[in-house]
C-alpha positions in Angstrom: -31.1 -113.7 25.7 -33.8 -115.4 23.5 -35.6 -117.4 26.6 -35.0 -114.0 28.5 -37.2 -112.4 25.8 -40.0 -115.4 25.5 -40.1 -115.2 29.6 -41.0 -111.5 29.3 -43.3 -112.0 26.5 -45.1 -114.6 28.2 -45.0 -112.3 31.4 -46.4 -109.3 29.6 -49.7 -112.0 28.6 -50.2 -112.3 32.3 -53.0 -110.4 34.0 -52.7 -106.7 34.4 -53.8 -107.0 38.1 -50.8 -109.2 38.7 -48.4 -106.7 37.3 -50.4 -103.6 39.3 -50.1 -106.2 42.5 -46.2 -106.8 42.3 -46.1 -102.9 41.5 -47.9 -101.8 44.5 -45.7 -104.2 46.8 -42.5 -103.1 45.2 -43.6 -99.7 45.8 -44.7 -100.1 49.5 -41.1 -102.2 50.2 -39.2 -98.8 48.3 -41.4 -96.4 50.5 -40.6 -98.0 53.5 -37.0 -96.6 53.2 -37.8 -93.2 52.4 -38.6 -90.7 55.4 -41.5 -88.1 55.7 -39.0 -85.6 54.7 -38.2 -87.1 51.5 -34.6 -88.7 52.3 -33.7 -92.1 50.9 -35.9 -90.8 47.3 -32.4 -90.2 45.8 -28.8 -91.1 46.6 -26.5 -88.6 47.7 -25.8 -86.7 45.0 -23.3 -83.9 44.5 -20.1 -82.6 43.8 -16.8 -83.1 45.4 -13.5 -81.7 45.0 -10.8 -83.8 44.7 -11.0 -84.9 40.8 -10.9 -81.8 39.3 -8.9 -79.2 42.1 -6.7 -82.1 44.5 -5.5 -79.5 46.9 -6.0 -76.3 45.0 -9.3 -75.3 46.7 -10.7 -72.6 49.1 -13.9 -71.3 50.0 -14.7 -69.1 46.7 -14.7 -72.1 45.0 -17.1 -74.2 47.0 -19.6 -70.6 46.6 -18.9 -70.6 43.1 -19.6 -74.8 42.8 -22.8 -74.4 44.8 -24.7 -71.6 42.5 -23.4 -73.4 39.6 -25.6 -76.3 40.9 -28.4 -73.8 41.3 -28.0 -72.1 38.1 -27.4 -75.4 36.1 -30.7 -76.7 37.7 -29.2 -79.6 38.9 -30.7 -78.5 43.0 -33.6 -79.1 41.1 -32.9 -82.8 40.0 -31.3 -83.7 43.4 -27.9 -83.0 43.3 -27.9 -80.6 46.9 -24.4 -81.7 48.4 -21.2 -79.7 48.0 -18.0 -82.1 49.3 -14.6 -80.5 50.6 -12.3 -83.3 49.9 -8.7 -83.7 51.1 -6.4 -80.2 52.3 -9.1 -77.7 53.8 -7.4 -78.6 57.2 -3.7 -77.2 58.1 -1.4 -78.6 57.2 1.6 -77.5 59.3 -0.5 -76.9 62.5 -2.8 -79.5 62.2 -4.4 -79.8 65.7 -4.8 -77.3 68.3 -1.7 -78.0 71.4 -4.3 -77.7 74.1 -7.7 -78.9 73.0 -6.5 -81.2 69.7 -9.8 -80.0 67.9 -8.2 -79.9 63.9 -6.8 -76.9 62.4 -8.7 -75.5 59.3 -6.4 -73.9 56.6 -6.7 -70.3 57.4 -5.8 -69.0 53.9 -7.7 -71.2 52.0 -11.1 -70.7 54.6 -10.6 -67.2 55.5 -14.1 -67.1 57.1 -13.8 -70.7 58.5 -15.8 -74.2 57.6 -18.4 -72.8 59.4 -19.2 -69.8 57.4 -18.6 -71.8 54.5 -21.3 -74.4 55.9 -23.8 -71.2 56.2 -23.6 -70.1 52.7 -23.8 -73.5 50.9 -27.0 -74.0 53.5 -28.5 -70.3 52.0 -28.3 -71.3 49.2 -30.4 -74.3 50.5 -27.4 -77.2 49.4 -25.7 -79.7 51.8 -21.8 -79.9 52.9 -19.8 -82.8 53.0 -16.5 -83.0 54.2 -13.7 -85.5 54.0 -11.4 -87.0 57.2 -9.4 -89.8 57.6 -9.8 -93.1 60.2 -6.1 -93.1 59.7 -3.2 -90.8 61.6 -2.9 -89.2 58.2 -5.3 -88.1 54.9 -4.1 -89.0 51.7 -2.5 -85.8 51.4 -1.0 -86.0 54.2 -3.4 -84.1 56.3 -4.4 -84.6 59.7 -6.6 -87.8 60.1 -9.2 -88.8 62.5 -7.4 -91.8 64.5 -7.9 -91.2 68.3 -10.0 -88.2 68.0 -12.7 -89.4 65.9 -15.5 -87.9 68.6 -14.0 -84.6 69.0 -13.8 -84.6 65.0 -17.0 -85.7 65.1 -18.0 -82.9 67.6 -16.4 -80.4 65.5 -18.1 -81.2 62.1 -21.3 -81.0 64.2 -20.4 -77.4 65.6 -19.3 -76.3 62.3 -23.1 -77.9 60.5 -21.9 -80.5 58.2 -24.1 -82.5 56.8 -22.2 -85.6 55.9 -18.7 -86.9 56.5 -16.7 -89.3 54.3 -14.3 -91.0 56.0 -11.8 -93.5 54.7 -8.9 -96.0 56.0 -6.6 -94.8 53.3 -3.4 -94.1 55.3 -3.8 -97.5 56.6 -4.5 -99.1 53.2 -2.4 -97.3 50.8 -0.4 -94.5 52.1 0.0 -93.3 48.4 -3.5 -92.9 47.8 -4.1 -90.7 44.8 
C-alpha cells in the first residue's frame, strides 16, 4: 500500500497538462461507447421481480413498481427499466396448439404484456422480461428452446425493451 501511495504522490507532482491529456483520452475512449441518444452513459439499471415477489406478481404491481421509481426520483438518476421475472407466462397452457407463440398468464396480466409494456412506456420507463434458452424456466415455465425467434418476435410485438435470457434448466433445473 505504501509504494501505491508514494507512486500517486509522485504522480500528483507531474504536470497538470499530463493529467488534463490522459483525462481528455480516457474521456474520448468512454464517449466512443455512448450513442447520440445517451445509451451506454449508465448500465441498465432497474428493478426486477423475482427477489422480492418469486411468482406472486401481476400487472398492478409492475404499475405500482414503475411510479414508485418516478416518485422516489430514481427515473431521474437512471434507474428507467421495470423487469417481469419468472411466472408472467401460463403455466398450464403454455404455448398456443396452432401457432406455439407463449401463453401469458391471463389472471395475473388481465390486459396482456402489451398493455403492460404501454403503461410502464407512459410513464416514460423500460420493460424487461425474463425467458429461458432451456425447455423450461426455473419455475417451471415455458422456455425458449426451439422457438427462440418466434419468442423473439413476440417480445418485439408486445414492445419490450430488453430480454434476459438464461440456460438455467440446462444448468440447474433447481434454480432458485
Amino acid at each position: 500500500m505504501t509504494i501505491f501511495l508514494t507512486k500517486m504522490k509522485q504522480a500528483s507532482t507531474r504536470s497538470t497538462a499530463a493529467a488534463a491529456a490522459v483525462a481528455a483520452n480516457l474521456l474520448s475512449v468512454v464517449s466512443a461507447f455512448i450513442s447520440p441518444d445517451g445509451t451506454g452513459r449508465l448500465p441498465a439499471l432497474g428493478w426486477n421481480s423475482w427477489n422480492e415477489y418469486a411468482c406472486d406478481i401481476n400487472e398492478n404491481l409492475f404499475v405500482e413498481i414503475g411510479e414508485l421509481l418516478a416518485d422516489l426520483g430514481l427515473k431521474d438518476v437512471g434507474y428507467n427499466y421495470v423487469n417481469i421475472d419468472d411466472c408472467w407466462s401460463n403455466l398450464t397452457t403454455q404455448r398456443d396448439p396452432e401457432t406455439h407463440i407463449i401463453n401469458h398468464d391471463l389472471v395475473k396480466f388481465p390486459s396482456g404484456i402489451a398493455a403492460l409494456a404501454q403503461k410502464l412506456h407512459d410513464q416514460d420507463l423500460k420493460i424487461g422480461i425474463y425467458s429461458d434458452a432451456g425447455t423450461l424456466t426455473c419455475a417451471g415455465y415455458a422456455g425458449s428452446l426451439l422457438n427462440e425467434e418466434l419468442d423473439a418476435a413476440t417480445f418485439a410485438e408486445w414492445d419490450i425493451d430488453c430480454q434476459c435470457r438464461l440456460w438455467s434448466t440446462h444448468v440447474n433445473p433447481t434454480c432458485h
